[in-house]
C-alpha positions as CSV (number, residue, x, y, z in Angstrom):
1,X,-13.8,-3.4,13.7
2,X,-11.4,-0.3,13.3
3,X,-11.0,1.4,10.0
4,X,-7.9,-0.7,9.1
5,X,-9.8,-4.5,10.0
6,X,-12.4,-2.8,8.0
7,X,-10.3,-2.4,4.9
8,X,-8.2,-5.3,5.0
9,X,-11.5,-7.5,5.2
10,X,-12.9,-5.3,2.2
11,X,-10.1,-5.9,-0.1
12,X,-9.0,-9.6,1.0
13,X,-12.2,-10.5,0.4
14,X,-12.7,-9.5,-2.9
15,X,-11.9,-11.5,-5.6
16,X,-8.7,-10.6,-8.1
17,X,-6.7,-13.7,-9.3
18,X,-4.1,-12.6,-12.2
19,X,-5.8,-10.6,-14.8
20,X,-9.1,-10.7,-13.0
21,X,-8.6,-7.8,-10.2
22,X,-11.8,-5.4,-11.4
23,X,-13.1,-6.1,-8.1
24,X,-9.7,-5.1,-5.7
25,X,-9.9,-1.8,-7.9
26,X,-12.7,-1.1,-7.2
27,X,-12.6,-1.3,-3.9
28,X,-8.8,1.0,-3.8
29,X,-10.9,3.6,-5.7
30,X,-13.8,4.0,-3.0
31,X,-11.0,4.2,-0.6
32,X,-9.2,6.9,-1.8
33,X,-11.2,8.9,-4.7
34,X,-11.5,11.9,-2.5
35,X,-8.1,12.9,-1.8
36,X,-6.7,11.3,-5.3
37,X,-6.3,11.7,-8.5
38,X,-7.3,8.3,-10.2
39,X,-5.6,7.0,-13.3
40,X,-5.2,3.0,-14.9
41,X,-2.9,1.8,-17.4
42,X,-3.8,-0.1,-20.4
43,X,-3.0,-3.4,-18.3
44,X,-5.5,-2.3,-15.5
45,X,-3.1,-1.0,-12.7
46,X,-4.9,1.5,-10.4
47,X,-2.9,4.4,-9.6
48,X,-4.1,6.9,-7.3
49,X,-1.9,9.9,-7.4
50,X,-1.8,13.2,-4.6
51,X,0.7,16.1,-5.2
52,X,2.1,17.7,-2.0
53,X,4.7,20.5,-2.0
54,X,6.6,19.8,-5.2
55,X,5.3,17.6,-8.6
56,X,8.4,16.2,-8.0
57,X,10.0,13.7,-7.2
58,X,7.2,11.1,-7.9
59,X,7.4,8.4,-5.7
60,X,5.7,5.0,-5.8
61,X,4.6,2.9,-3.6
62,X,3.4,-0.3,-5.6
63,X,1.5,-3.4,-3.9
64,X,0.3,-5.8,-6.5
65,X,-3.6,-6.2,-6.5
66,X,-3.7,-9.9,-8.3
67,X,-4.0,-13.2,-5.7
68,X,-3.0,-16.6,-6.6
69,X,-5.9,-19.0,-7.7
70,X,-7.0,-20.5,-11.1
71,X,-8.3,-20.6,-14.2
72,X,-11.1,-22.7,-16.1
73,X,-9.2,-24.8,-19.1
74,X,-11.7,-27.3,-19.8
75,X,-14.8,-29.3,-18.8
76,X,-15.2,-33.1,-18.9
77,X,-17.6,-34.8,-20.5
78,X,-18.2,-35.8,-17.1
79,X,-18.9,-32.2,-15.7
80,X,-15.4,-31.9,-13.7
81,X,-13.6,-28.6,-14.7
82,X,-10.1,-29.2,-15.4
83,X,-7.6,-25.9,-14.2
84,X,-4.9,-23.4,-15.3
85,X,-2.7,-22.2,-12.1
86,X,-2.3,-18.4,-11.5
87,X,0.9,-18.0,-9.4
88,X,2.6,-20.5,-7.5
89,X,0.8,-23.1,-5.7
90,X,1.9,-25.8,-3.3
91,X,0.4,-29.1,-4.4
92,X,0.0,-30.2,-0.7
93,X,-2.4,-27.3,0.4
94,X,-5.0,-27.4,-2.2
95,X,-6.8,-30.5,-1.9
96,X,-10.4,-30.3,0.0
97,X,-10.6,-26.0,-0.7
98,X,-13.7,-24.5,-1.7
99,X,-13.6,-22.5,-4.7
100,X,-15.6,-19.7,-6.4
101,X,-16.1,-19.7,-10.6
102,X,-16.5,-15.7,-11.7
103,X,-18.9,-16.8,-14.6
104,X,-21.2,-14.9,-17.1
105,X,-23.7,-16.0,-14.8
106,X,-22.7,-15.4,-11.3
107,X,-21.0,-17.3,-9.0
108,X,-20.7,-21.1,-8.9
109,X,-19.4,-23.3,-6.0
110,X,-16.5,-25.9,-6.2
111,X,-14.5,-27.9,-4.4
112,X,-11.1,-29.1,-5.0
113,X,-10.8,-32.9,-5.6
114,X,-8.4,-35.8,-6.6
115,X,-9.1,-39.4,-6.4
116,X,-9.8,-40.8,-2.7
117,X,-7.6,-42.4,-0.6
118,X,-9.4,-45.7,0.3
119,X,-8.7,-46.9,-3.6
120,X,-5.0,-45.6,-4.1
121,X,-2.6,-48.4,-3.5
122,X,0.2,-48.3,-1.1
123,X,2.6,-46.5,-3.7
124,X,-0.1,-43.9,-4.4
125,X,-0.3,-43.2,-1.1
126,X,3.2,-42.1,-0.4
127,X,3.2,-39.4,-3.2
128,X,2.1,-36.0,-3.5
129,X,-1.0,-35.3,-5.4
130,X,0.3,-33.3,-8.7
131,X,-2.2,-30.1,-9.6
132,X,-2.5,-32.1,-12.8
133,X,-4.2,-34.8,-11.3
134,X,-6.6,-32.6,-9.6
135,X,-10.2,-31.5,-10.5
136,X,-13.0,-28.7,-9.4
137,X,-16.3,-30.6,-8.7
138,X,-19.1,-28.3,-9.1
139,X,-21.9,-31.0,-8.4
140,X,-23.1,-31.7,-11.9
141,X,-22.7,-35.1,-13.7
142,X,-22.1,-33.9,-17.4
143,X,-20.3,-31.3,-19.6
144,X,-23.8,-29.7,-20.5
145,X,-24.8,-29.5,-16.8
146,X,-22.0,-27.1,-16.2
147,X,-21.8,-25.1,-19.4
148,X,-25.8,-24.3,-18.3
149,X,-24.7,-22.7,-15.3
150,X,-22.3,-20.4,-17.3
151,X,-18.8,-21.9,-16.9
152,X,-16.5,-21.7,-19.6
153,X,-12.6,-21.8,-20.3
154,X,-11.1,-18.2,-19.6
155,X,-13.4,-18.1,-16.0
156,X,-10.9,-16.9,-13.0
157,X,-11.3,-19.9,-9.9
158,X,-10.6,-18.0,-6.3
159,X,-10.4,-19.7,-3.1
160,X,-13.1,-19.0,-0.5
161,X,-11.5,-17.6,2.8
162,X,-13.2,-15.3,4.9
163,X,-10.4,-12.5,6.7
164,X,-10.9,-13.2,10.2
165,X,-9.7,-12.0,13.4
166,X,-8.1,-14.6,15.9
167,X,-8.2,-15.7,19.1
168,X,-5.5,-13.6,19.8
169,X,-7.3,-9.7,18.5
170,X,-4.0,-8.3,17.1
171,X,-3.6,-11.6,14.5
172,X,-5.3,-11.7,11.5
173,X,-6.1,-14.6,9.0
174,X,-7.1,-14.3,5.4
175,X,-6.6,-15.3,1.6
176,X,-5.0,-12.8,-0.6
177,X,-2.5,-11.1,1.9
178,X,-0.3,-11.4,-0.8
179,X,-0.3,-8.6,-1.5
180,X,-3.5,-7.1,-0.9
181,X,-1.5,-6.0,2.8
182,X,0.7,-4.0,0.0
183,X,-2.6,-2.2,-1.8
184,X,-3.6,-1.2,2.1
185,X,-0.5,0.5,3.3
186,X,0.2,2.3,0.2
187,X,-3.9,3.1,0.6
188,X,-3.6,4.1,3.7
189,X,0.0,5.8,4.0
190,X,-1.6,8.3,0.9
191,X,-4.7,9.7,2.9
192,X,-1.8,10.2,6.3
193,X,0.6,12.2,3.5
194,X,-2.2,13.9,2.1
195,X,-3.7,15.1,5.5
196,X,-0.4,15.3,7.1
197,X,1.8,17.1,4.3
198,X,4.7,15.5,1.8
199,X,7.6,17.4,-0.1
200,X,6.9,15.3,-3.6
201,X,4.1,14.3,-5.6
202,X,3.1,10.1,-4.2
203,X,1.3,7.4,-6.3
204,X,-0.7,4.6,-4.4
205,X,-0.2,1.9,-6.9
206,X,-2.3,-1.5,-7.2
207,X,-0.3,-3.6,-10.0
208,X,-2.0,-6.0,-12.0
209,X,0.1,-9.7,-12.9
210,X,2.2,-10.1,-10.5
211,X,2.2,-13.2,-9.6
212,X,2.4,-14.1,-13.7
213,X,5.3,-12.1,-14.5
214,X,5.4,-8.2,-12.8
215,X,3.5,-7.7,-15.9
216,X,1.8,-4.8,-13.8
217,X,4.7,-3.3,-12.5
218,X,6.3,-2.6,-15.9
219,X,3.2,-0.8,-17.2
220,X,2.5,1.5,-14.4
221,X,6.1,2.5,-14.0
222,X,6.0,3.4,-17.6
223,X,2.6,5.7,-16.7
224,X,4.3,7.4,-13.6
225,X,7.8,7.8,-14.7
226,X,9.1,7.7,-11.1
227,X,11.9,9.5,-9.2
228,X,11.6,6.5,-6.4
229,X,10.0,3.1,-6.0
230,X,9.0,1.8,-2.5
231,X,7.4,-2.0,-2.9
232,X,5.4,-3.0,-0.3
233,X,4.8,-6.8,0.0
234,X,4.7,-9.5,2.1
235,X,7.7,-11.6,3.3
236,X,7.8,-15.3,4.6
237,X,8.1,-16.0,8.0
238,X,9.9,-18.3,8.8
239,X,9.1,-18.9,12.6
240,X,7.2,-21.6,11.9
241,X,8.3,-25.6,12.1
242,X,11.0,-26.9,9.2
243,X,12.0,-23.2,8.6
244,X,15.6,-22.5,9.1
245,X,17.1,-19.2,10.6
246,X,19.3,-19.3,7.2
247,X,16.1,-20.0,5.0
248,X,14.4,-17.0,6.8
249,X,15.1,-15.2,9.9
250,X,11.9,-13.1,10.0
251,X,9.6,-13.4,12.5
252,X,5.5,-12.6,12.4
253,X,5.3,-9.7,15.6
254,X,9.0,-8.7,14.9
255,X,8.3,-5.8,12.9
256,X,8.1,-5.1,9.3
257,X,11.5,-6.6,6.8
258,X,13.6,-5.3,4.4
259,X,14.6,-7.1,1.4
260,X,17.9,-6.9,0.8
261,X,18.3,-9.1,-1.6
262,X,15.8,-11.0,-4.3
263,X,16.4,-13.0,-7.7
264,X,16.2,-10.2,-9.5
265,X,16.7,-6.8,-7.8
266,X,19.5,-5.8,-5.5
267,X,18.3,-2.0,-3.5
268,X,19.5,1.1,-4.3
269,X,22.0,0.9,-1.1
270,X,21.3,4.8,0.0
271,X,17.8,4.2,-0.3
272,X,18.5,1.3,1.9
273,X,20.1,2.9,4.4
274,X,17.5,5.2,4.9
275,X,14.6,3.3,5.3
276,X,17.2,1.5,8.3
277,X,17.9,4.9,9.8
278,X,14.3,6.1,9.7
279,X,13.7,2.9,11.7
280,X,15.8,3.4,13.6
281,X,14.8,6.8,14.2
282,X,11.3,6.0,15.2
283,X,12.9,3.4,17.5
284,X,11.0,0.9,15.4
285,X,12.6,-3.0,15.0
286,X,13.2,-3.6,11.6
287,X,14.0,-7.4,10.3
288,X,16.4,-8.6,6.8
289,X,15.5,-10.8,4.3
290,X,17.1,-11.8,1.4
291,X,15.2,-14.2,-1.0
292,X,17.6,-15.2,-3.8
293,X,14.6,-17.6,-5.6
294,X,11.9,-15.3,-6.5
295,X,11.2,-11.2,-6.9
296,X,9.0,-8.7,-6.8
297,X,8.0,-5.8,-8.6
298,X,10.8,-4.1,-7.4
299,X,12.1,-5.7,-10.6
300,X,10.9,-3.6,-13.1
301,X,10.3,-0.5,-11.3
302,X,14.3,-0.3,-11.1
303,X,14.6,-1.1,-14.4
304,X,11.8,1.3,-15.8
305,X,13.5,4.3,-17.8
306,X,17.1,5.2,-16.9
307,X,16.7,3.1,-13.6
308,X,14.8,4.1,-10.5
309,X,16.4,3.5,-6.4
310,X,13.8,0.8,-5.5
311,X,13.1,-0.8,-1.7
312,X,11.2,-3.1,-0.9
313,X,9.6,-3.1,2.8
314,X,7.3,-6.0,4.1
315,X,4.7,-7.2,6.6
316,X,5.9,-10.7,7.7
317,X,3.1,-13.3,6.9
318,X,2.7,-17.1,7.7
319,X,1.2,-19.4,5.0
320,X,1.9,-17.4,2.0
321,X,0.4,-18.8,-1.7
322,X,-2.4,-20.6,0.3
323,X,-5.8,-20.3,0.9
324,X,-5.0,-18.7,4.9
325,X,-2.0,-16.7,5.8
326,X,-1.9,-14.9,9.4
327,X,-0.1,-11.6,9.8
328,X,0.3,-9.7,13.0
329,X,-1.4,-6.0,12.9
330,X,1.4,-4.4,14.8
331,X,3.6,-5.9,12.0
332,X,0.9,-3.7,10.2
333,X,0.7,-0.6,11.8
334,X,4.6,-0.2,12.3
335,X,5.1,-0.6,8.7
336,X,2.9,1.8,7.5
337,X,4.4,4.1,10.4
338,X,7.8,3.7,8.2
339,X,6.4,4.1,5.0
340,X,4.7,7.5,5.8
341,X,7.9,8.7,7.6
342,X,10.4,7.6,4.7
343,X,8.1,9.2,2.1
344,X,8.0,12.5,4.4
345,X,11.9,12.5,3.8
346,X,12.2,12.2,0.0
347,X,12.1,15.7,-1.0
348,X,14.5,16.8,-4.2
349,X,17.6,17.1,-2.7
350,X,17.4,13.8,-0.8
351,X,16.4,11.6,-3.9
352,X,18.9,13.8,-6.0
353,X,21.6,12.3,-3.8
354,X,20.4,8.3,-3.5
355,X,22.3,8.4,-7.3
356,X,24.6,10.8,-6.7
């Protein structure tokens, strides 16, 4: 396992659903505390900042730390735990998941259930199980048995899902891609700038709340005050079965995407540009996406102060917002490649003219 399996199995693995990520911090400040200076906003974003050449310009690069998952709302009398969804789940994938409670009292084992199939009738059968028909069975058989092993409302629910490596080496399956693959690169592409040399002062930035709102995004960019925002997410590949080419064109293994359009955040067009010509520069394949019914954090970080050129730049990924997605590590690789070679370019001059 080479440094970069290592860290993607590190921070996949922990746990972080919306307005739980203590542990994904934690592991983004081992990784970087000794060529960084480490801040957090009042939300909990981490930002890891290293000054190169010049203070300025500050640039960003933002991957949101939080994972979809759940949220303890009540317990039966019964001893089933009723859930709160964190981020956008898919009714049809969650059924039959094993799930961890974060409690007061350590971790307690669950397991995603709904009534069984044998005793639905034929109508039943030919609908979707609703979230709000679902339950977490932790193996007790009343409301007391499960309070005494320390659940209560508020208590974060994450889906168990070990990263793995494939059959094929250079494919990759985990939980939490989204976006931990965002908290890597930015991660990783700080320690290259820092050993390698940058003409502006870069912030690795882990937002909190994504998947709830941006919330994280609007804090940090408040903290930073940046000159340039570079979001680095995930993007859905659509080369899978029922996807169309006009629904998504992006391919896992065809190297990383560019959003050029989302719900809520069109790219500043020169900073646009030159994330293509850099590409194209390092004779790298770089894929469009536009995805007119959601956004990222792009979305505030343009918005913060008098407006900031923001790009986003992704690592296509299968099975996003379930409990396994598979990404392709030269997907990986090339896009931290771009990211270090576009932040390399943004001295003052250069960001002075993306608004110019």
């Amino acid at each position: 396992m080479d440094e970069t399996e290592k860290l993607l199995k590190d921070i996949t693995e922990a746990s972080g659903v919306s307005g739980y990520e203590d542990e994904v911090r934690g592991v983004m400040r081992r990784y970087v505390a000794d060529v960084a200076t480490i801040e957090q906003d009042k939300l909990g974003s981490f930002i890891a900042g290293h000054a190169g050449q010049a203070l300025s310009p500050r640039v960003m690069l933002a991957g949101h730390m939080d994972e979809i998952g759940f949220m303890v709302k009540l317990i039966t009398k019964e001893g089933f735990i009723r859930f709160v969804p964190l981020g956008g789940w898919w009714d049809m994938v969650m059924l039959g998941h094993r799930v961890t409670i974060k409690t007061s009292k350590g971790d307690v084992l669950g397991v995603l259930g709904a009534k069984p199939p044998h005793i639905l009738t034929d109508e039943e059968r030919k609908k979707m199980v609703e979230k709000k028909d679902m339950y977490i069975d932790v193996g007790a058989r009343s409301e007391e048995e499960v309070r005494g092993m320390g659940v209560r409302p508020g208590d974060p629910i994450i889906p168990i899902s070990e990263f793995t490596v494939m059959a094929n080496p250079r494919i990759y399956l985990s939980k939490a891609f989204d976006n931990r693959l965002g908290c890597a690169l930015g991660l990783q592409a700080l320690r290259q700038l820092a050993e390698e040399g940058h003409p502006n002062t870069v912030y690795a930035v882990g937002t909190v709340q994504e998947e709830v709102g941006l919330r994280g995004a609007k804090t940090s960019a408040f903290a930073i005050n940046p000159d340039v925002g570079i979001v680095l997410e995930v993007d859905i590949a659509g080369d899978v079965p029922g996807i169309k080419p006009e629904e998504s064109a992006v391919k896992m293994g065809g190297g990383p995407s560019l959003l050029v359009y989302d719900a809520r955040m069109i790219p500043n067009l020169k900073l646009r540009d030159l994330v293509i010509a850099t590409a194209e520069e390092l004779g790298m394949p770089l894929q469009f996406s536009a995805m007119p019914g959601g956004a990222t954090d792009g979305a505030m970080i343009q918005a913060n102060n008098l407006g900031v050129p923001t790009v986003v730049v992704s690592v296509p990924t299968r099975h996003i917002h379930s409990h396994n997605a598979i990404i392709c590590r030269d997907d990986y690789d090339q896009t931290l490649k771009l990211v270090v070679a576009l932040v390399k370019k943004l001295d003052a001059g250069t960001v002075a003219g993306l608004t110019a």
